[in-house]
C-alpha positions as CSV (number, residue, x, y, z in Angstrom):
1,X,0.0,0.0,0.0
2,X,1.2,3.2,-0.9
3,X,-0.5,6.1,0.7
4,X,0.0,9.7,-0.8
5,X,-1.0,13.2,-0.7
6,X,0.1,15.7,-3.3
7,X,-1.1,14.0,-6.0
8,X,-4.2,14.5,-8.1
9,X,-6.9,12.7,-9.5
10,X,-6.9,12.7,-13.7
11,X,-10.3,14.3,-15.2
12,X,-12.9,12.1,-15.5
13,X,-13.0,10.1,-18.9
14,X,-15.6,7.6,-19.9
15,X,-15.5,4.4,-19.1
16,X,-14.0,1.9,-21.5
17,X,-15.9,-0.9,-22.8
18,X,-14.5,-3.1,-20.2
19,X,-17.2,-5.1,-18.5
20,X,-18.5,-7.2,-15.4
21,X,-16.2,-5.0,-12.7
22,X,-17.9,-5.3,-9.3
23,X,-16.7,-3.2,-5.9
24,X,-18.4,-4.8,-2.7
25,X,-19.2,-4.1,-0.2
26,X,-19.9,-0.9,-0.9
27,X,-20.2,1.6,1.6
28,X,-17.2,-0.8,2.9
29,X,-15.4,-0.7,6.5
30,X,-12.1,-2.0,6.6
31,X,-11.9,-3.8,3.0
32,X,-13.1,-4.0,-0.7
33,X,-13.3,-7.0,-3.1
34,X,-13.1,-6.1,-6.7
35,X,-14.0,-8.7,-8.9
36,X,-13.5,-8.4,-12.8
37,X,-13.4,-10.1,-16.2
38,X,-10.0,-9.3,-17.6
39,X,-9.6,-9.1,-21.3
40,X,-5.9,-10.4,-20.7
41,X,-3.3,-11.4,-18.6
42,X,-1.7,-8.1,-17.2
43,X,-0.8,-5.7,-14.3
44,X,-3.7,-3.1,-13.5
45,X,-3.2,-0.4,-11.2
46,X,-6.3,0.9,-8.4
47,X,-6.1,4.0,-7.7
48,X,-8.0,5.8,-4.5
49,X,-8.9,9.1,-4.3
50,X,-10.7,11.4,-1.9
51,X,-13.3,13.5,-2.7
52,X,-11.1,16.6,-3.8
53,X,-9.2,14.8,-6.2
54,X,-6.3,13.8,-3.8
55,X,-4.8,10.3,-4.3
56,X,-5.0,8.6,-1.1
57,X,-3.5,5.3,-2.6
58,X,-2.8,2.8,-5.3
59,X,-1.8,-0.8,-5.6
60,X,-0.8,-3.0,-8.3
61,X,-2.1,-6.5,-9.3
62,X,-1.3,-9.3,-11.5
63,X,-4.5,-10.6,-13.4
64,X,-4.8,-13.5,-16.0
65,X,-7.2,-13.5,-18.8
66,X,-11.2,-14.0,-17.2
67,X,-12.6,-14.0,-14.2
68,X,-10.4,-12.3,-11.5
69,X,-10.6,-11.3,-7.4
70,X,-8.4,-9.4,-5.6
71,X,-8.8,-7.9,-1.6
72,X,-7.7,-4.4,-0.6
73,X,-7.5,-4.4,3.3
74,X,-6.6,-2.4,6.1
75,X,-9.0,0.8,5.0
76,X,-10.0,1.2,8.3
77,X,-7.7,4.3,8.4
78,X,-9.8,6.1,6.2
79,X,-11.9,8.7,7.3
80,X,-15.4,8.5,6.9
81,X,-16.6,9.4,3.5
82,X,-16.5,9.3,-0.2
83,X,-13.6,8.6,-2.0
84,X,-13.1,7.2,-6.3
85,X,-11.6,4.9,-7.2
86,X,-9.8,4.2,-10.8
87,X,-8.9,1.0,-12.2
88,X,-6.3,0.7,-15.4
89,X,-5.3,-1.5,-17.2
90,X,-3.4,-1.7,-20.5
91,X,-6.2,-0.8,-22.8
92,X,-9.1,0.1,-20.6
93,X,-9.7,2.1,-17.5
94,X,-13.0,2.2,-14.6
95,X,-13.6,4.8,-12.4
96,X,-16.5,4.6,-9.4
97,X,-17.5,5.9,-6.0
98,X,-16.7,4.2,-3.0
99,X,-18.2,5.2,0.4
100,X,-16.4,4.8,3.9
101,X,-18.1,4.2,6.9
């Protein structure tokens, strides 16, 4: 986990054609599960933001082609709130609100 401060959020684009990406539990506590078809084997990048645009943090994973999970934990520091998160791979890229409780 790398946690950040001066950095911005990119401008809103629209989302790719990538499909079947779901974020639970969401408002979430203490972790999310993001679950994904991947169009390929590759390294994405999530991306967490705060609601001014501040990157709060960002993780890699390794993904092969199809169905794929992976676990972000120890959120629990957050503050209450809403926060965005983006998700990039090579050729596609998801954005979406995330509420902290």
């Amino acid at each position: 986990v790398h946690l950040h401060s001066a950095e911005q959020a990119p401008s809103p684009q629209p989302k790719s054609d990538h499909r079947d990406l779901r974020v639970a539990p969401n408002p979430f506590t203490d972790e999310l599960i993001f679950q994904l078809n991947a169009p390929q084997a590759e390294v994405i990048q999530l991306s967490i933001f705060d609601i001014l645009g501040r990157l709060i943090l960002t993780q890699s994973y390794e993904v092969q082609l199809g169905q794929q999970q992976f676990k972000v934990n120890q959120l629990s520091q957050l503050p209450p709130g809403t926060f965005w998160y983006q998700l990039r791979g090579e050729q596609w890229e998801e954005q979406g609100r995330l509420i902290h409780r």
